[in-house]
Every structure is written in C-alpha cells, then in structure tokens.
C-alpha positions as CSV (number, residue, x, y, z in Angstrom):
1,X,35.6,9.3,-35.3
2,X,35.8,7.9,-31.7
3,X,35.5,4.2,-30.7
4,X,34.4,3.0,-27.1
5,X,36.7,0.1,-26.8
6,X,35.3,-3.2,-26.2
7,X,35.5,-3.1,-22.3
8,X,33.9,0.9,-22.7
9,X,30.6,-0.1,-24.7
10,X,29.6,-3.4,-22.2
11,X,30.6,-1.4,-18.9
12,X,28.4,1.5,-19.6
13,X,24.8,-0.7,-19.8
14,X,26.0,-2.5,-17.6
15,X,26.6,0.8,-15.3
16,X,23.0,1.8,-16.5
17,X,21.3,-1.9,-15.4
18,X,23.6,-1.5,-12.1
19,X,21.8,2.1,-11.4
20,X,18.4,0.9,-12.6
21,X,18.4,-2.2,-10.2
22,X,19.8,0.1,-7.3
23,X,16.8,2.6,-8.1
24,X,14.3,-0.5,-8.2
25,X,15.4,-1.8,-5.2
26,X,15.4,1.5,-3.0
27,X,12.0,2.4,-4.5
28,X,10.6,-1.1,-3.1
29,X,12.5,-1.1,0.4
30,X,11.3,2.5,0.7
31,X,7.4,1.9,0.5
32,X,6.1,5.0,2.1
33,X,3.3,3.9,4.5
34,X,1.1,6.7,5.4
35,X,-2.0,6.7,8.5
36,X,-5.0,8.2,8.0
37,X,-7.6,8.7,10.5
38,X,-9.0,10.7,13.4
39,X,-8.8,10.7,17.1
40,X,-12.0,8.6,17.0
41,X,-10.2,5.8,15.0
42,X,-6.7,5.3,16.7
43,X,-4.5,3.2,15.1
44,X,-1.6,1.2,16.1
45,X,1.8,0.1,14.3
46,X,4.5,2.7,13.1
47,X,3.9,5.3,9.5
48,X,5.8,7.6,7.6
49,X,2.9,10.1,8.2
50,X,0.3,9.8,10.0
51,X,-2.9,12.4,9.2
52,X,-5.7,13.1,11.8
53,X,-8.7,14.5,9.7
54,X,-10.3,16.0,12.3
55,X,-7.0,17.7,13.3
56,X,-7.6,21.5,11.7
57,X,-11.2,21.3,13.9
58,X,-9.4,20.5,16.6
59,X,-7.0,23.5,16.2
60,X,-10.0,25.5,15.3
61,X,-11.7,24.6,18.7
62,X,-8.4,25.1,21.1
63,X,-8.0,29.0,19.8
64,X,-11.9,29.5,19.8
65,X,-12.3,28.2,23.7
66,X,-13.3,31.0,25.9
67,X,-13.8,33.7,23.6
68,X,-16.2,37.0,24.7
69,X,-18.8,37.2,22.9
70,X,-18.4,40.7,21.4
71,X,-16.8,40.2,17.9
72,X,-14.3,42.8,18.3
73,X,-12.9,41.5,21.4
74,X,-12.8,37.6,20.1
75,X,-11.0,38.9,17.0
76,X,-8.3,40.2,19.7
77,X,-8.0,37.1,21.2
78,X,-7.6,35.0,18.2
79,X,-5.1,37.3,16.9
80,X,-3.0,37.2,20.2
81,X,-3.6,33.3,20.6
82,X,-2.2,33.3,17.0
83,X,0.3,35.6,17.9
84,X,2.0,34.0,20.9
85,X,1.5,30.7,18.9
86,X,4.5,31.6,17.1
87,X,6.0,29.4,14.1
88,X,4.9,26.1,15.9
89,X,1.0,27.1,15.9
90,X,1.5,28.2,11.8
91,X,3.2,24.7,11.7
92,X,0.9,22.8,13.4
93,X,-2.2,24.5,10.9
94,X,-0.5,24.3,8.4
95,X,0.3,20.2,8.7
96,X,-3.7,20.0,10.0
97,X,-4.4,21.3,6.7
98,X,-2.0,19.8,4.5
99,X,-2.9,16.4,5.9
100,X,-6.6,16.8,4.7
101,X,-5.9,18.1,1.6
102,X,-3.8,15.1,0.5
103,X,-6.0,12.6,1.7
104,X,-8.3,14.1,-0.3
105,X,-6.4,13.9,-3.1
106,X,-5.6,10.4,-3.1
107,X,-9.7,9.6,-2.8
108,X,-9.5,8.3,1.0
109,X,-13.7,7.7,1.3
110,X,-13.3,6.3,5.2
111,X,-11.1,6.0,8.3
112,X,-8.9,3.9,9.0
113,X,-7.1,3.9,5.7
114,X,-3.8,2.5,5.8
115,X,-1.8,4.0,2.4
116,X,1.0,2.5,1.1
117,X,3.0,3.9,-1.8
118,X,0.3,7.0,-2.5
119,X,-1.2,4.2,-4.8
120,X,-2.8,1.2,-2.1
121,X,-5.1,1.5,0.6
122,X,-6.7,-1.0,3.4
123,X,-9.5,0.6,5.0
124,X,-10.8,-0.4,8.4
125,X,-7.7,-1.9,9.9
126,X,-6.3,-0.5,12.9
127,X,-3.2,-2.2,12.9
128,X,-0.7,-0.3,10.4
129,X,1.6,-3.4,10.0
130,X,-1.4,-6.3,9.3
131,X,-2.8,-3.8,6.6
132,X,1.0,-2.9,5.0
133,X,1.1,-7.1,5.0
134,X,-2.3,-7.4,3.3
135,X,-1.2,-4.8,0.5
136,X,2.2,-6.6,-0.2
137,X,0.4,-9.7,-0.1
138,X,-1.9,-8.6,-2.7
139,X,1.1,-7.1,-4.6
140,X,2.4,-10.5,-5.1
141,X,-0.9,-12.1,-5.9
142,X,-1.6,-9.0,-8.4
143,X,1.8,-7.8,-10.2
C-alpha cells in the first residue's frame, strides 16, 4: 500500500488550486476582443481581429476590374490574376472568407459589433475600447 505523506496529500490540491487560479486569471487578462464591420463603418481602438464583411466583395471586384467581355478570355485573366497573386492573394481570400463565416457563426445581425470573448457583443459603437468597457462593465453588474 502507498501513503502520500502529510506534506504530499496538502501540496498536490494545493498545486491543482495554484494551476486552476493561474488558468482563471490568464483566461480573464486574455479576453479576446474581435472587430466586426465593413469599410462603411470604420472603427477605431485596437482588436485581436478585426473582420471587414464586405471584404471577399471587395476581393471579388479587384480581380473582376477590366475584364473582356468574351468569357473565355475573362476566365484567362482571372486565372493569371489568381496566378501571379501567389500565396498572399489565397491568403487574403481565404481570411475575407473566414472572417464572414465566423461572424456568422456567432449571430452578428449588424455592423459595428464589438465581440468580446466569442460570447459578448456591443453593436453600434465605433470606438473598440468604450464598447470592451461597456461589456466588462456589464460583466460586473451581471456575473
């Protein structure tokens, strides 16, 4: 049979509440503060992220200007715009896209939103740091 000794069996919760408390508080100084919007609806104040909705329609636009009118040949273009785009053009669609898709996913209705944590939103405020101050506020006012 094994023992912890006395000293063992009160440092190992302890460890565990230690952890747990560290955990807590890097969860809360961490609040991820995301922006999203559209070019329409600037917004100042610093974000983790900050998602332009209209930002894949924008992409779409830039590689459609100036295309011939013959399919075929507009096809070409594309492809060659696409082409010489390289890994940062795939990027860049690829965020435009991702961006929409995850504010969809969290519900955002309007523009401004100001999300904090994936789980609190201020919509309308174009200042990231009031709206982050009205959430926490309302944190503390609603545990």
């Amino acid at each position: 049979m094994h023992r912890l000794s006395f000293a063992t069996s009160i440092r190992l919760p302890l460890l565990a509440s230690c952890a747990a408390t560290t955990l807590l508080s890097a969860s809360l100084a961490a609040a991820e503060t995301w922006v999203i919007t559209d070019q329409s609806h600037p917004t100042v104040g610093d974000a983790d992220r900050h998602v332009l909705l209209d930002a894949p329609t924008r992409l779409e636009i830039e590689l459609a200007s100036g295309l011939p009118a013959a399919p075929e040949q507009a096809t070409a273009v594309v492809q060659r715009r696409l082409k010489q785009g390289g890994t940062d053009l795939q990027r860049r669609i690829a965020a435009a896209y991702q961006g929409v898709t995850d504010a969809w996913s969290l519900g955002i209705i309007k523009v401004p939103a100001v999300v904090l944590d994936r789980r609190y939103v201020v919509y309308g405020d174009t200042d990231v740091e009031r709206a982050v101050a009205r959430i926490e506020q309302h944190k503390r006012e609603q545990p």
